[in-house]
LUMDREN-483155 format. One record per residue (C-alpha): x, y, z. Coordinates in Angstrom, 2 decimals, padded with zeros to 5 digits. Layout:
# LUMDREN-483155
NODE       c1       c2       c3
NODE        X        Y        Z
...
# end
This chain:
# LUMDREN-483155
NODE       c1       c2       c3
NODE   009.93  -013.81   033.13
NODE   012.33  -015.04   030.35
NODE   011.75  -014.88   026.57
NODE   012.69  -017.70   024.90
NODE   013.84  -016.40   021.87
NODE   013.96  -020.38   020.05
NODE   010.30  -020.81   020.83
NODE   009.07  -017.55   019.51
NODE   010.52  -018.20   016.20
NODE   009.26  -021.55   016.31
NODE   005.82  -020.04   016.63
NODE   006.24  -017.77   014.23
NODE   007.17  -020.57   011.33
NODE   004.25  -022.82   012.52
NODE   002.23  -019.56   011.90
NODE   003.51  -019.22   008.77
NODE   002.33  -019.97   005.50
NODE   005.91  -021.33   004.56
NODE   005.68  -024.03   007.31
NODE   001.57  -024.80   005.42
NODE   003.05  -025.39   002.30
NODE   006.13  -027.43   003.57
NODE   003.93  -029.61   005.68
NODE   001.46  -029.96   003.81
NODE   002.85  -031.76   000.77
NODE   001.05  -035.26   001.93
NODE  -002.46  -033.34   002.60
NODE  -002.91  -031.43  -000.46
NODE  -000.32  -028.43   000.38
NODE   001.40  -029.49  -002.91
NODE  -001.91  -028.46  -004.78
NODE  -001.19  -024.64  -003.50
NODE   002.28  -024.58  -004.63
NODE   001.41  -025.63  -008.20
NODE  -001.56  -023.64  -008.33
NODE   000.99  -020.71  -007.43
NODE   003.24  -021.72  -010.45
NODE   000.36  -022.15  -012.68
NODE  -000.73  -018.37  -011.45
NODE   003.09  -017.31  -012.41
NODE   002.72  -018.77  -015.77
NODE  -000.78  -017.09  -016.66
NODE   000.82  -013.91  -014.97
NODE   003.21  -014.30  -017.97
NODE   001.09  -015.36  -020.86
NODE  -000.89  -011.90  -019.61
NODE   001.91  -009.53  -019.10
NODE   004.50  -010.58  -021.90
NODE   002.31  -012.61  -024.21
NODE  -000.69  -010.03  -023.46
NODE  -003.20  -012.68  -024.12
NODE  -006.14  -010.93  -022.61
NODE  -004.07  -008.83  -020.05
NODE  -006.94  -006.79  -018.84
NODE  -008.26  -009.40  -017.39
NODE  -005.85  -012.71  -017.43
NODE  -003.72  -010.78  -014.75
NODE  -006.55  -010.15  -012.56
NODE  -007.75  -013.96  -012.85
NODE  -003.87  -014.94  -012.04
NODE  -003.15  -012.64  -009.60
NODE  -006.20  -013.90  -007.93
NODE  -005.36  -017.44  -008.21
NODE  -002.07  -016.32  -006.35
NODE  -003.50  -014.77  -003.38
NODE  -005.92  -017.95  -003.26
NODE  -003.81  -020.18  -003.22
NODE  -001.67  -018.84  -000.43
NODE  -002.01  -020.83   002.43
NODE  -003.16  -018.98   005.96
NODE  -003.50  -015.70   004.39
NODE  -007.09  -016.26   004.52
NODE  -008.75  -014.67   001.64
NODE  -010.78  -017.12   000.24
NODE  -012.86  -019.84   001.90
NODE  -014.10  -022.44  -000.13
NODE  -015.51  -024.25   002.51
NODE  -018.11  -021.32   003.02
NODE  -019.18  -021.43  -000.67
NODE  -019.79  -025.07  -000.49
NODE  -021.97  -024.73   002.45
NODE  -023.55  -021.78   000.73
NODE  -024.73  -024.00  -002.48
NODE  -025.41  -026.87  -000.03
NODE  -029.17  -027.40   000.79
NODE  -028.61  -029.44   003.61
NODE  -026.80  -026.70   005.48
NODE  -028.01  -023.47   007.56
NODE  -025.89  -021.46   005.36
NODE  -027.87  -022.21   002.08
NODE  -027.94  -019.60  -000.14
NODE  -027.55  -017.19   003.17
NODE  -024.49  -014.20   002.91
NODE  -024.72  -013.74   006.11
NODE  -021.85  -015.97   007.28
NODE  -019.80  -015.01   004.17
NODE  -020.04  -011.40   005.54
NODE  -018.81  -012.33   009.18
NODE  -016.28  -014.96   008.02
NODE  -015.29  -014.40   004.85
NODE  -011.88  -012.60   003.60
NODE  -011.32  -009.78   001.25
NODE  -011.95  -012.46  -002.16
NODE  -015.11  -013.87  -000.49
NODE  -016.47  -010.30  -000.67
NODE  -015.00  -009.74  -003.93
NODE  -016.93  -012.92  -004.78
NODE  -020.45  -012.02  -003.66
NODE  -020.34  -009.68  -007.40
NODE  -019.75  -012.84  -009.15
NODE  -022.45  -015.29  -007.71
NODE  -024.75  -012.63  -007.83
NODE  -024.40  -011.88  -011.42
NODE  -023.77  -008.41  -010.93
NODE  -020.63  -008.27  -012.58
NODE  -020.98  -009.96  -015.77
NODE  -024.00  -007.81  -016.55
NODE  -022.26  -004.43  -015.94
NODE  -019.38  -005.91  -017.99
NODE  -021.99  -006.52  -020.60
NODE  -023.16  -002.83  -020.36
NODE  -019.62  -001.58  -020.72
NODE  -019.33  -003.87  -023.99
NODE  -022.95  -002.25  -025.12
NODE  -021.43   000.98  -024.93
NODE  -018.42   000.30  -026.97
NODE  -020.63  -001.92  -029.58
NODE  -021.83  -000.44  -033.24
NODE  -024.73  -002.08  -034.39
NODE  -024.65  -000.40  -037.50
NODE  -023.03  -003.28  -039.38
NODE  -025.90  -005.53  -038.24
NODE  -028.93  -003.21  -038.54
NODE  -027.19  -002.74  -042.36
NODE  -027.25  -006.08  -043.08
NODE  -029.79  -008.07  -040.91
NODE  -028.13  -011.37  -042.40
NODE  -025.34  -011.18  -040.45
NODE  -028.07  -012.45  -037.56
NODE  -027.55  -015.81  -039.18
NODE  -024.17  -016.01  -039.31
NODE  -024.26  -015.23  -035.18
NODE  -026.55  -017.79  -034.93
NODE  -024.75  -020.56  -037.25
NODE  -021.74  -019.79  -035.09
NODE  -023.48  -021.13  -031.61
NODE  -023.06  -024.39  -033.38
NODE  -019.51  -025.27  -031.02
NODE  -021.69  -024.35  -027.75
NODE  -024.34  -027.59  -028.61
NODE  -021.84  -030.02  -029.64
NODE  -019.35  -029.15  -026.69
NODE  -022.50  -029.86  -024.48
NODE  -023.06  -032.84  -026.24
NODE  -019.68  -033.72  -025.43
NODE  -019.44  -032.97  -022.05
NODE  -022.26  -034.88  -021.65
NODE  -020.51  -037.85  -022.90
NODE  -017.75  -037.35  -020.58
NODE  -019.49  -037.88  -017.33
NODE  -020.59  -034.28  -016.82
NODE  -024.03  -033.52  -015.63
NODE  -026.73  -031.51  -017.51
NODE  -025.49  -028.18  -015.96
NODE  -021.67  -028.74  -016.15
NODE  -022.41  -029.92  -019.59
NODE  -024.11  -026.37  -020.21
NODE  -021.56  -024.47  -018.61
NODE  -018.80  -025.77  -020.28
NODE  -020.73  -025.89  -023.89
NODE  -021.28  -022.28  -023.49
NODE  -017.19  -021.35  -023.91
NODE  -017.73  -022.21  -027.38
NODE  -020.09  -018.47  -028.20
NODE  -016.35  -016.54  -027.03
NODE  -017.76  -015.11  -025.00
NODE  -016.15  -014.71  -021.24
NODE  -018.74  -012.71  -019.35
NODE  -021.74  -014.73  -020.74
NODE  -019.66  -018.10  -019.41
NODE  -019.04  -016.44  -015.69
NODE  -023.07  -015.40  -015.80
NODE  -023.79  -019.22  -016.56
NODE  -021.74  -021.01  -014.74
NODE  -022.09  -018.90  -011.65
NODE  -025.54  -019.95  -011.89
NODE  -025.22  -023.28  -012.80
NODE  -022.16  -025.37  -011.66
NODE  -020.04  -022.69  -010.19
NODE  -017.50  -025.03  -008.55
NODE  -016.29  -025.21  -012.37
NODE  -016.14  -021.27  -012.35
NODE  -012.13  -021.17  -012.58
NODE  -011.25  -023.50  -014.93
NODE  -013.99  -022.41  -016.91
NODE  -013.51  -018.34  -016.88
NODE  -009.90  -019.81  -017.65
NODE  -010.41  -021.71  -021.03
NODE  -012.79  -019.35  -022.27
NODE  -010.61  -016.20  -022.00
NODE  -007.43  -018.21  -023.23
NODE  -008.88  -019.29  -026.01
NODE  -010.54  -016.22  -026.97
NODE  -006.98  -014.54  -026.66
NODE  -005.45  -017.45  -028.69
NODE  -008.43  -017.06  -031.70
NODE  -005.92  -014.78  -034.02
NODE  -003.93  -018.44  -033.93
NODE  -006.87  -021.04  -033.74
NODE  -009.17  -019.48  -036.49
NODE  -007.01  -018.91  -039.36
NODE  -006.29  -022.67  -040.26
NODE  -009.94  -023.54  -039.88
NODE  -010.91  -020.49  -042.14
NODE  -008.38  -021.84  -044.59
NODE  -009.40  -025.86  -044.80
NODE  -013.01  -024.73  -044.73
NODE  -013.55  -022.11  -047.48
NODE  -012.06  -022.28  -051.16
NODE  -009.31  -019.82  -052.46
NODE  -011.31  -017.92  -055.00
NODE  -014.27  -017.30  -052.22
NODE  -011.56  -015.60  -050.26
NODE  -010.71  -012.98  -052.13
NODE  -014.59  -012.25  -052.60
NODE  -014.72  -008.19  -052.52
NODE  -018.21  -006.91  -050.96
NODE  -020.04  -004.18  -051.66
NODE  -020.27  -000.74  -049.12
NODE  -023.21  -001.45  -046.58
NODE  -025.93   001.07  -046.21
NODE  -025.97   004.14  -044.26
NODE  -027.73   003.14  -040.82
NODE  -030.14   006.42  -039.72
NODE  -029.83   007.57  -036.09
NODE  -033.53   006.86  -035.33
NODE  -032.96   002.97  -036.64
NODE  -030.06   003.05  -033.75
NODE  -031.92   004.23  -030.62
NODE  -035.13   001.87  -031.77
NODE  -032.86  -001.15  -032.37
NODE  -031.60  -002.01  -028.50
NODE  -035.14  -001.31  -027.17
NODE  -037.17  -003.53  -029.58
NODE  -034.30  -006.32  -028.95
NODE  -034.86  -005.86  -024.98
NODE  -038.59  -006.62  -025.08
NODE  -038.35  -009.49  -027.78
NODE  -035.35  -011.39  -026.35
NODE  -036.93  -010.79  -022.48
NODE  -040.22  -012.07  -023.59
NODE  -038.74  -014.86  -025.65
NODE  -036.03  -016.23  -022.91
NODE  -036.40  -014.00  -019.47
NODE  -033.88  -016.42  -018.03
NODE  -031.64  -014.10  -020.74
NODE  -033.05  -010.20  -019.70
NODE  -030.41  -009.68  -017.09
NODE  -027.61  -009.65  -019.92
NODE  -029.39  -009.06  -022.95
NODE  -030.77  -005.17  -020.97
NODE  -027.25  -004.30  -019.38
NODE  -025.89  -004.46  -023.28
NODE  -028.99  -003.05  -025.24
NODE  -028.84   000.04  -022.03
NODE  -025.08   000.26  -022.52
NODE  -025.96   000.39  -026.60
NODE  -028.68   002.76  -025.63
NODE  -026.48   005.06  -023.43
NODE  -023.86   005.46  -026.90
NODE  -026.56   005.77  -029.20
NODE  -029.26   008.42  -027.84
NODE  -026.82   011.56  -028.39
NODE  -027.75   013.04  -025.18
NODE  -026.19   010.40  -022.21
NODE  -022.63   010.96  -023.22
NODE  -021.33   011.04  -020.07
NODE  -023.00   008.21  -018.97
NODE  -021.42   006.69  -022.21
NODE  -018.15   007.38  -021.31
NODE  -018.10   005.98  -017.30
NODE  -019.47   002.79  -018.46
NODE  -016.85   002.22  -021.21
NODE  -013.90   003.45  -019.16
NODE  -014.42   004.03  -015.62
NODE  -017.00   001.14  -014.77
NODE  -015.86  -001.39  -016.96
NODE  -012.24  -000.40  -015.77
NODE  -013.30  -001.32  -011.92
NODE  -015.67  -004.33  -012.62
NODE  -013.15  -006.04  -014.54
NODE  -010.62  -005.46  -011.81
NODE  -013.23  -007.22  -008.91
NODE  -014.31  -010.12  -011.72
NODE  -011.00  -011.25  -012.75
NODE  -010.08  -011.28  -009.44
NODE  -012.95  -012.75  -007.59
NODE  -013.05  -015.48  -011.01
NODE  -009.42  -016.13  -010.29
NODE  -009.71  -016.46  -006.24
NODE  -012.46  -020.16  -007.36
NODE  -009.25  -021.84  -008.65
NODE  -008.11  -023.63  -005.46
NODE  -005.45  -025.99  -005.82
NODE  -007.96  -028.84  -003.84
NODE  -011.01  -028.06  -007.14
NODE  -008.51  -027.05  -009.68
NODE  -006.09  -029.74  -010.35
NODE  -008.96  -032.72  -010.94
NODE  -009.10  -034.46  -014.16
NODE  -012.41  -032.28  -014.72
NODE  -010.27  -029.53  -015.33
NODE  -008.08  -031.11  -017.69
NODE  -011.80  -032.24  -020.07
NODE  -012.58  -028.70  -019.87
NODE  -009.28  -027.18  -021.64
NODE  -010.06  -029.70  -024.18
NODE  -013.44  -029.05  -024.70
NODE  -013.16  -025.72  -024.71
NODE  -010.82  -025.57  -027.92
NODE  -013.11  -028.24  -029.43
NODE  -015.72  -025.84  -028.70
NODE  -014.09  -022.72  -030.22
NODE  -013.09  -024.96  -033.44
NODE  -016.18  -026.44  -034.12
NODE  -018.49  -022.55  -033.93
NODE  -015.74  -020.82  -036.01
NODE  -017.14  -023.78  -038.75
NODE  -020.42  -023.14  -037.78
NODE  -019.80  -019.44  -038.72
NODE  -017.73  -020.34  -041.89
NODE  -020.34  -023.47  -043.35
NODE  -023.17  -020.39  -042.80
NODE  -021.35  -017.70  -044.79
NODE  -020.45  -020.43  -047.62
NODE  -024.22  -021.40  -047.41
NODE  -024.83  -017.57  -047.67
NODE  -022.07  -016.94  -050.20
NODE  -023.64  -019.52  -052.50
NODE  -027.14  -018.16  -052.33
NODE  -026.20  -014.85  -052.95
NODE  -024.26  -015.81  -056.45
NODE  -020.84  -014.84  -055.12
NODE  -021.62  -011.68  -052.95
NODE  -020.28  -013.03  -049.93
NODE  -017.40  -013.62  -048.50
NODE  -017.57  -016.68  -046.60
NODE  -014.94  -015.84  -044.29
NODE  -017.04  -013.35  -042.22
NODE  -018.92  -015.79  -040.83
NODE  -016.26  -016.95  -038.62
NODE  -016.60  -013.61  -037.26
NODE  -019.96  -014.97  -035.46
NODE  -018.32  -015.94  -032.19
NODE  -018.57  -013.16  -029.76
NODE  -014.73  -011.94  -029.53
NODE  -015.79  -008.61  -030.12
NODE  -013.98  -006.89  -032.15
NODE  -010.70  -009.59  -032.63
NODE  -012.74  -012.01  -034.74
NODE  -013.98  -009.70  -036.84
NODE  -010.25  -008.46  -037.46
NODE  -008.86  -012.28  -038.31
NODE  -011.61  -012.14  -040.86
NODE  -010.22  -008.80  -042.49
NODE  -006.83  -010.01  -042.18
NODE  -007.17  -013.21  -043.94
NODE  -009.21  -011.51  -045.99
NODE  -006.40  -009.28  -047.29
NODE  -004.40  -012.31  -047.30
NODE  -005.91  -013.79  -050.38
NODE  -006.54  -010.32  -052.02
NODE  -004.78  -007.17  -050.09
NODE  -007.55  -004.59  -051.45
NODE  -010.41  -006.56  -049.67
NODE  -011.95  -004.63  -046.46
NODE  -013.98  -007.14  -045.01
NODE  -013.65  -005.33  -041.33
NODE  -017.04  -003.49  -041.40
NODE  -018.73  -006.64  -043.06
NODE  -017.57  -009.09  -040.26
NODE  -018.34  -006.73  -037.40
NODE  -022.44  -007.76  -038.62
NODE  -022.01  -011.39  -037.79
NODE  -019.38  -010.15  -034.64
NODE  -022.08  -008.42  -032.85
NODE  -024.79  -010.67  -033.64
NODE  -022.70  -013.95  -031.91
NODE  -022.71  -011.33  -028.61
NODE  -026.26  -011.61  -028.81
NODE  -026.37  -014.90  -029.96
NODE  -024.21  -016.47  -027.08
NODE  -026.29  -014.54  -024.41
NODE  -029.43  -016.00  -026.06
NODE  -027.67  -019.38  -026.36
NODE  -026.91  -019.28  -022.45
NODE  -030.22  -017.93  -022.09
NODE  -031.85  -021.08  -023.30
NODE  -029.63  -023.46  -021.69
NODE  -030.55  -022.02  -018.23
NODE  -033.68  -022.26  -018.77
NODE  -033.37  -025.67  -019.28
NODE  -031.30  -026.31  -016.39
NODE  -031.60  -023.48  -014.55
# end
């Protein structure tokens, strides 16, 4: 029997994923091939321009491997069958267990939820509520600073979106990445990628968006404000604090418990004095391998074929709308507040109300020393900082009850 050696090669380039792309530049394979350049460039702004690195190289390198024709990682097709009620695979894993490739699997911690809550227990664990609990005011300025989220849904819903694309995309303006992914997943996940996207761009680009808001909004001699040392927050105040949030929020929005209890148990786990170790794997070790599957499995939703839409493009801009427009919300409440208090406030640490945990709360301090170098406003911002964390989960909270 004779091997022709012409036709194996043959069969091996139509087996190819070179001979997919080349091909397929009529039927959408051009789609892949910029949705692998658009993966380089994120790979870039991660690695060199570290704008969120721990988890924009995740969401890139996922795109990547997506986007890679035959490789067979991803299937799109069983996700839309999954959300589609007409089909025997609605809402059934089954047949994303049997068919589905490595990022599929990956995936199942994202539409589940899973993985934005134990992210959120990981950030509970690293979070000091001391600033709040010594200044309950600060709740405000979290809350003034959901202002972006509302009017970006407003706008969305101007745009054409529906109700729940509106909410999902309105909900990158509380900075907040895993709170978006826990929305949207529930809510219009075929928007998941260009979502997850904006909102972690943006929250990586806040040390360069914020400042000239900060600037136009507050006046010069308000900026160099000086406030007084906060009160000494007692251990017991600490422990109570997460557990009495828990049961109000839960009660108030349930829609919201699944996030709101991973961060108040994460809180709880730093706080009690005897679950260090538990402490300590749920800031490093947990949070290290949960981001690694959600960035991943986020980045893996941004095929080429659902990516590159005009959609996308209303998104981007929304989102920065969004991010402007709660950084004034933040900024109008602590001018409000500075006002009321006779000049004991400095305005700027309501900007610090969007959930960018702890990099808001550091633009504050630095524009803060801007205007007068011995002013520490770090400590004071990280009141409002925390409170937008809670804030944008009870923000999301609402709007999926509404939508849900």
């Amino acid at each position: 029997m004779s091997v022709n050696i012409g036709d194996i090669l043959m069969n091996l380039w139509n087996q190819s994923g070179f001979a997919a792309l080349s091909s397929g530049f009529t039927a959408g394979g051009w789609q892949n091939l910029v949705m692998i350049i658009i993966a380089c460039v994120l790979l870039y702004l991660g690695i060199v321009k570290h704008f969120e690195p721990l988890l924009l190289v995740g969401i890139a390198f996922g795109c990547l491997l997506t986007n890679l024709p035959m490789a067979g990682l991803y299937h799109q097709e069983l996700w839309d069958a999954f959300m589609n009620p007409a089909s025997e695979m609605f809402h059934s894993y089954g047949a994303v267990m049997r068919e589905g490739g490595l990022l599929d699997i990956f995936y199942i911690g994202v539409k589940t939820s899973l993985y934005p809550c134990l992210i959120f227990m990981g950030v509970g664990a690293m979070t000091d509520f001391g600033p709040l609990l010594s200044n309950p005011k600060s709740l405000l300025l979290g809350a003034a600073a959901q202002l972006g989220v509302f009017v970006a849904f407003l706008g969305a819903i101007l745009l054409g979106f529906t109700g729940a694309e509106a909410a999902s995309i309105g909900i990158i303006g509380g900075a907040d990445g895993p709170t978006a992914i826990y929305l949207t997943t529930q809510l219009a996940p075929h928007l998941l990628g260009a979502i997850a996207v904006a909102a972690y761009s943006y929250m990586a680009l806040i040390p360069m968006i914020q400042p000239p808001i900060m600037r136009a909004l507050t006046k010069a001699e308000d900026r160099k404000i000086k406030m007084v040392q906060t009160r000494t927050v007692s251990k017991a105040e600490k422990i109570i604090f997460p557990i009495l949030v828990t049961v109000f929020v839960a009660l108030l929005l349930p829609d919201t418990a699944p996030l709101i209890g991973c961060l108040m148990l994460g809180n709880l786990f730093k706080e009690t004095g005897c679950t260090d170790r538990l402490s300590d794997t749920v800031q490093n070790a947990l949070m290290n391998i949960v981001t690694i599957l959600l960035s991943t499995a986020v980045g893996a939703t941004m095929v080429g074929s659902t990516f590159l839409t005009a959609s996308t493009l209303k998104i981007v801009a929304l989102g920065v709308v969004a991010f402007g427009i709660s950084t004034a919300g933040g900024l109008i409440g602590g001018d409000i507040m500075c006002k009321l208090s006779g000049g004991k406030v400095n305005p700027l640490i309501g900007s610090a109300g969007v959930s960018a945990v702890p990099m808001a709360a550091r633009v504050a301090n630095v524009e803060g020393q801007k205007s007068n170098p011995s002013n520490f406003l770090l400590m004071h911002a990280m009141g409002p900082n925390v409170a937008g964390v809670i804030g944008s989960a009870i923000a999301a909270g609402f709007l999926l009850s509404v939508f849900g």
